[in-house]
C-alpha positions as CSV (number, residue, x, y, z in Angstrom):
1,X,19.0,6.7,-10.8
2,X,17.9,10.0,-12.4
3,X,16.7,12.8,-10.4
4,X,13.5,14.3,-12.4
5,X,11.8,17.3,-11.1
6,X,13.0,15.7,-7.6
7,X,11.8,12.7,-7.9
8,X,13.5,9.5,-8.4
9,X,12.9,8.4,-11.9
10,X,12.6,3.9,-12.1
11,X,12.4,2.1,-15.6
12,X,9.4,0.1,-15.8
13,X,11.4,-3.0,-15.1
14,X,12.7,-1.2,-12.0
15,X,9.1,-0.8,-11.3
16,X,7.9,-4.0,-11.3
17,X,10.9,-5.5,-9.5
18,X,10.5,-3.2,-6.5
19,X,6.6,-3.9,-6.3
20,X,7.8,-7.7,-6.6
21,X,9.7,-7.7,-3.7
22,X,7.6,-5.5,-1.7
23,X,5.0,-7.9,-2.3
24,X,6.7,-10.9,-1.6
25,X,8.1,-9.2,2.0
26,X,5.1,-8.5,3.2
27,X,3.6,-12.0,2.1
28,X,6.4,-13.3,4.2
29,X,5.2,-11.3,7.6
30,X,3.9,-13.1,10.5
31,X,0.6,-13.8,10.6
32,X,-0.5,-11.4,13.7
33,X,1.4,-8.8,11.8
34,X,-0.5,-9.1,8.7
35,X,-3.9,-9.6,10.5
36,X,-3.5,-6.0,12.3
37,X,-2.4,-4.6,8.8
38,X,-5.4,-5.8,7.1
39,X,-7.3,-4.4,9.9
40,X,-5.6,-0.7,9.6
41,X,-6.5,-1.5,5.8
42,X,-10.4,-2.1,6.5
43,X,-10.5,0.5,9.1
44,X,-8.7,3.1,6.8
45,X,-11.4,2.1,3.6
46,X,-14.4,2.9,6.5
47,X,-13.2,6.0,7.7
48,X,-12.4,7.2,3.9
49,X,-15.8,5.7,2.5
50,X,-18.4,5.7,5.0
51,X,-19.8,8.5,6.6
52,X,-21.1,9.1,10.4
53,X,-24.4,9.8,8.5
54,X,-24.3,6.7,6.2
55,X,-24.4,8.2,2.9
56,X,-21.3,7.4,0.8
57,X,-19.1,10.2,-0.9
């Protein structure tokens, strides 16, 4: 891999596989695992988009 700027440098290929099997590991998770990430997901979205007041950003 080519270091650019510091930064590891991926071919678009290189890319896609990585995402790929990212994606399939954590479809294969257990279920309770996935639940509480797609809670940290929901709760993460609120805290970001909703405000104490209600208005949105």
């Amino acid at each position: 891999m080519a270091e650019v700027f510091g930064l590891d440098a991926y071919a678009p290929k290189q890319i896609a596989a990585r995402v790929s099997e990212l994606g399939v590991g954590k479809a294969k998770l257990p279920l309770l695992t996935l639940s509480l990430l797609g809670v940290l997901a929901a709760l993460l979205y609120w805290v970001i988009n909703l405000r104490t007041d209600g208005s949105r950003p």
